[in-house]
mmCIF file of the N, C-alpha and C atoms, coordinates in Angstrom:
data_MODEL
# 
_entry.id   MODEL 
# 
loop_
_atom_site.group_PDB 
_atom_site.id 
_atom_site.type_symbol 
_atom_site.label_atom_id 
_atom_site.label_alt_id 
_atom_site.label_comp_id 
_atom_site.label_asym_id 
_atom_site.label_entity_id 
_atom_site.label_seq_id 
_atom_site.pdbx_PDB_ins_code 
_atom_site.Cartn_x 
_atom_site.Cartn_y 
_atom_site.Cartn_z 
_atom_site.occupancy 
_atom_site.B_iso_or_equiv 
_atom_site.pdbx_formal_charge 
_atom_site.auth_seq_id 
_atom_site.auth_comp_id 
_atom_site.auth_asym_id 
_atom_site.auth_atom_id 
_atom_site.pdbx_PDB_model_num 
ATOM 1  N N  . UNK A 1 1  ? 6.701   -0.621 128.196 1.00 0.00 ? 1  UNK A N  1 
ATOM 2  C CA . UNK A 1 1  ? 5.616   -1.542 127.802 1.00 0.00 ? 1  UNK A CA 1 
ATOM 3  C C  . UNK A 1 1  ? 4.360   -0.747 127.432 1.00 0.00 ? 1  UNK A C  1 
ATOM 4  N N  . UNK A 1 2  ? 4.223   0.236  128.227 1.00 0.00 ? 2  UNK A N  1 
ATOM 5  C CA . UNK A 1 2  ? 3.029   1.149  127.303 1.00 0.00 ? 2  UNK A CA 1 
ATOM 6  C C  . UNK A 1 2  ? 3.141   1.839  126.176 1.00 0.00 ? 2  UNK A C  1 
ATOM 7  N N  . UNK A 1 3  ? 4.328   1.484  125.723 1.00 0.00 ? 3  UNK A N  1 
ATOM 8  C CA . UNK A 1 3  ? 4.313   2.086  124.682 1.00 0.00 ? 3  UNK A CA 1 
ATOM 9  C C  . UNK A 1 3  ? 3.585   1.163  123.622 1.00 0.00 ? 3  UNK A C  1 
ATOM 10 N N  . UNK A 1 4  ? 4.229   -0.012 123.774 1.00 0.00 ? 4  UNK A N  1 
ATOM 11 C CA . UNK A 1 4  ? 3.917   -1.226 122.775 1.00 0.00 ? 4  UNK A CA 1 
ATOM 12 C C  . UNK A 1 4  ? 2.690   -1.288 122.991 1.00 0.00 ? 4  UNK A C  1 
ATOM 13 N N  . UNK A 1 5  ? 2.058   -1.216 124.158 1.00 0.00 ? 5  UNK A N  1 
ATOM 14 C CA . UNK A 1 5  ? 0.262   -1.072 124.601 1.00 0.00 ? 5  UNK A CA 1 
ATOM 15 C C  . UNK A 1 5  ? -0.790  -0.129 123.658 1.00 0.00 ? 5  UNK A C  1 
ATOM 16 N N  . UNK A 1 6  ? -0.153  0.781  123.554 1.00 0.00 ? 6  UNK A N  1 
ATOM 17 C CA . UNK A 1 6  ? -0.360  1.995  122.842 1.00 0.00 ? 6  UNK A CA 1 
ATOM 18 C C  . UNK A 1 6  ? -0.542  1.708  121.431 1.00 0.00 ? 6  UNK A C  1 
ATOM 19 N N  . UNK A 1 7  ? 0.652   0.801  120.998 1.00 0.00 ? 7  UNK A N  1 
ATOM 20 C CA . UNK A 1 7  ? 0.872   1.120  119.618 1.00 0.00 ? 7  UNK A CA 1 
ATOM 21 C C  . UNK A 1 7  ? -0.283  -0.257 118.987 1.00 0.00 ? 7  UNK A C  1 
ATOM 22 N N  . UNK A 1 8  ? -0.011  -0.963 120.086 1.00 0.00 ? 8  UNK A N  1 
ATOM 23 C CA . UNK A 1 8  ? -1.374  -2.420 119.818 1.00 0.00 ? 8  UNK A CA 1 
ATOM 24 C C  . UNK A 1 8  ? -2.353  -1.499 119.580 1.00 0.00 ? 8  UNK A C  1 
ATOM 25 N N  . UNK A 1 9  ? -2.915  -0.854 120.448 1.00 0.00 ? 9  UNK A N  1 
ATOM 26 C CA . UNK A 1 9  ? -4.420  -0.266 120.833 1.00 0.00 ? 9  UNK A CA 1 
ATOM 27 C C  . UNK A 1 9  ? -4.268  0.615  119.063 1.00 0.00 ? 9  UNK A C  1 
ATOM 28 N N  . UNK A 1 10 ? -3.266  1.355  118.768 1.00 0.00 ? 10 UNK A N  1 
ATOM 29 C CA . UNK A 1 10 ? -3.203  1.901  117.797 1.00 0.00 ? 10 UNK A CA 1 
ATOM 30 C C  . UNK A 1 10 ? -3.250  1.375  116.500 1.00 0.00 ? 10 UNK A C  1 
ATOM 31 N N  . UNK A 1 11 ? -3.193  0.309  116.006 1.00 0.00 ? 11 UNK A N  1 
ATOM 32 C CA . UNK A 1 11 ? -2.943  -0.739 115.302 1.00 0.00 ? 11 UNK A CA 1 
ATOM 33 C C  . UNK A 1 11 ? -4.526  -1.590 115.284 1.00 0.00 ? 11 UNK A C  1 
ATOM 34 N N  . UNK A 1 12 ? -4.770  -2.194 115.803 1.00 0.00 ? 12 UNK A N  1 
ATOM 35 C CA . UNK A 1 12 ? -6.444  -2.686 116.393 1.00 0.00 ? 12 UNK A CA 1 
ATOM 36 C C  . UNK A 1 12 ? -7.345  -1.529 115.827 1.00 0.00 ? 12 UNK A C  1 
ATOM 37 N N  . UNK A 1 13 ? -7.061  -0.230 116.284 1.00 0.00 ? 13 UNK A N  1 
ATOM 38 C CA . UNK A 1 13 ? -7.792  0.597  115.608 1.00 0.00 ? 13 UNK A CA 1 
ATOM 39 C C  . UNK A 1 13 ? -7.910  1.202  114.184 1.00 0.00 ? 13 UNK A C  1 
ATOM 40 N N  . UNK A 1 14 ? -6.477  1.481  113.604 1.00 0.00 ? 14 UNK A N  1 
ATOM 41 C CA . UNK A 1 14 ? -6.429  1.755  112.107 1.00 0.00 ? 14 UNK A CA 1 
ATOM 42 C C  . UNK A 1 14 ? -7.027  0.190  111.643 1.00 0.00 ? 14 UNK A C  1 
ATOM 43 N N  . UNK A 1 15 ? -6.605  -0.758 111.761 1.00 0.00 ? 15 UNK A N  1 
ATOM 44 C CA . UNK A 1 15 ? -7.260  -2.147 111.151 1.00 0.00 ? 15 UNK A CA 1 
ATOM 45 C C  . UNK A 1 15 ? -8.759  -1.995 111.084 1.00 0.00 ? 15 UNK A C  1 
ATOM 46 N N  . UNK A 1 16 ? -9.373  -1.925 112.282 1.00 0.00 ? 16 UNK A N  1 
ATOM 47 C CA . UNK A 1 16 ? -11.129 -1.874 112.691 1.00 0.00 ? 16 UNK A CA 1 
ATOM 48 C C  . UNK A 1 16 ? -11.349 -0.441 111.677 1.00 0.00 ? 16 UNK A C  1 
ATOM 49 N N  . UNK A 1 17 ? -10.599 0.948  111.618 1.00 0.00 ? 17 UNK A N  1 
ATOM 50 C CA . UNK A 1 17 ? -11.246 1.828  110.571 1.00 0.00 ? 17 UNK A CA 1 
ATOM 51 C C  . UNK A 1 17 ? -11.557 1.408  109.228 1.00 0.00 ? 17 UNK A C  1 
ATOM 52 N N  . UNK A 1 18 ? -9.781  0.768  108.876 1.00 0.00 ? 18 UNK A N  1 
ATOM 53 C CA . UNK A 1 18 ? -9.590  0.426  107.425 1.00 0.00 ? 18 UNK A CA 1 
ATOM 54 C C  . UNK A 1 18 ? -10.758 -0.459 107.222 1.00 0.00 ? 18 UNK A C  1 
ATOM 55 N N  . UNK A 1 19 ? -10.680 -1.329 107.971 1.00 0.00 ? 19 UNK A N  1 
ATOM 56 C CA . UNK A 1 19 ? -12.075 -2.588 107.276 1.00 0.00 ? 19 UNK A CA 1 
ATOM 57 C C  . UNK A 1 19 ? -13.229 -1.811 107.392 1.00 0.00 ? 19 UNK A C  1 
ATOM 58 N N  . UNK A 1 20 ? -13.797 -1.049 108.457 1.00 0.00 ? 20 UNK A N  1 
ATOM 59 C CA . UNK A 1 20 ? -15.115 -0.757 107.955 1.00 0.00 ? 20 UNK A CA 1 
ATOM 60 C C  . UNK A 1 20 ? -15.218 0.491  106.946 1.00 0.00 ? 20 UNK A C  1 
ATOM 61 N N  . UNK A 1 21 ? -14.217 1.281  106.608 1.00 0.00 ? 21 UNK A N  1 
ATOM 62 C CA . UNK A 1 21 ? -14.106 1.810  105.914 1.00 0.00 ? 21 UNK A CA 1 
ATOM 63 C C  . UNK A 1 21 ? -14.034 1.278  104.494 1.00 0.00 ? 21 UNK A C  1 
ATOM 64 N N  . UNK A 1 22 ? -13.738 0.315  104.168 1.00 0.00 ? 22 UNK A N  1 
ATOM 65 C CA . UNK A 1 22 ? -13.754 -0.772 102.833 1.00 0.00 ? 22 UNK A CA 1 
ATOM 66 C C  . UNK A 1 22 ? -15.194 -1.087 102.769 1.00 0.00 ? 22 UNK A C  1 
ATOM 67 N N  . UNK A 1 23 ? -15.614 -1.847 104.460 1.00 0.00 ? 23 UNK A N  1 
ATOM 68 C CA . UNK A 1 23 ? -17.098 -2.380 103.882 1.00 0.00 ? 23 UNK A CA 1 
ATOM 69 C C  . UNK A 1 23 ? -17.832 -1.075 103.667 1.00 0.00 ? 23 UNK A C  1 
ATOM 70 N N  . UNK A 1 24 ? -17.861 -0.165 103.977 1.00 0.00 ? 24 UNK A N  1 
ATOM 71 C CA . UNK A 1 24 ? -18.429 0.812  103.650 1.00 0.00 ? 24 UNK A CA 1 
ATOM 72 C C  . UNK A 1 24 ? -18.525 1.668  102.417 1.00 0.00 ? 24 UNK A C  1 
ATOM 73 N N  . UNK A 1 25 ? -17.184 1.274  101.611 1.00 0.00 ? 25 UNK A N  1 
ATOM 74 C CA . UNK A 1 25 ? -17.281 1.880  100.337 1.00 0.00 ? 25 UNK A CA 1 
ATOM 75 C C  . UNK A 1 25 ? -17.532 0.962  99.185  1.00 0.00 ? 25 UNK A C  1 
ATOM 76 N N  . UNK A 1 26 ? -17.584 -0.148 99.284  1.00 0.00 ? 26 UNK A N  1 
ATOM 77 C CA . UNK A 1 26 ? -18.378 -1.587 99.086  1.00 0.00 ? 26 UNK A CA 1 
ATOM 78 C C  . UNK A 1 26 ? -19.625 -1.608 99.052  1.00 0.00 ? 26 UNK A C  1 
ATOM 79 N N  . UNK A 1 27 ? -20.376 -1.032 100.228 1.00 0.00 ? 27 UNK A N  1 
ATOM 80 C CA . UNK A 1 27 ? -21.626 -0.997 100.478 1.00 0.00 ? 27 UNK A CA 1 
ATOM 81 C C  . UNK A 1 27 ? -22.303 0.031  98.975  1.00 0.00 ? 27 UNK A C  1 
ATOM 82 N N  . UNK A 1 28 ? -21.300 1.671  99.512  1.00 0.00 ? 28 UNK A N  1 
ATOM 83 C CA . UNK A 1 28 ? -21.582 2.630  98.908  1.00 0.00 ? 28 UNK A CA 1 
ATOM 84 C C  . UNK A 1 28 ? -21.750 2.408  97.272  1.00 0.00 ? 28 UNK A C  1 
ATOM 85 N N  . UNK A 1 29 ? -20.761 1.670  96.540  1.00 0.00 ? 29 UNK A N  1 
ATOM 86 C CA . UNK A 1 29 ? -20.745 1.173  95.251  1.00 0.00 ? 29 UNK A CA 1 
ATOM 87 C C  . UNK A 1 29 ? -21.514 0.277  94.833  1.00 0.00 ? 29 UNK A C  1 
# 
C-alpha cells in the first residue's frame, strides 16, 4: 500500500508542477 501512497503523492505532484508550470509560461507569454 505504500507503494500506491507513493505513487498518489507522486502523481499530485507532477499534476501541481505541470499546471503551474503552464500558468507560468502563460503568464511568461
Amino acid at each position: 500500500i505504500q507503494i500506491v501512497f507513493g505513487l498518489s503523492i507522486a502523481f499530485a505532484a507532477s499534476s501541481f508542477f505541470l499546471s503551474f508550470f503552464s500558468f507560468g509560461g502563460g503568464a511568461l507569454v
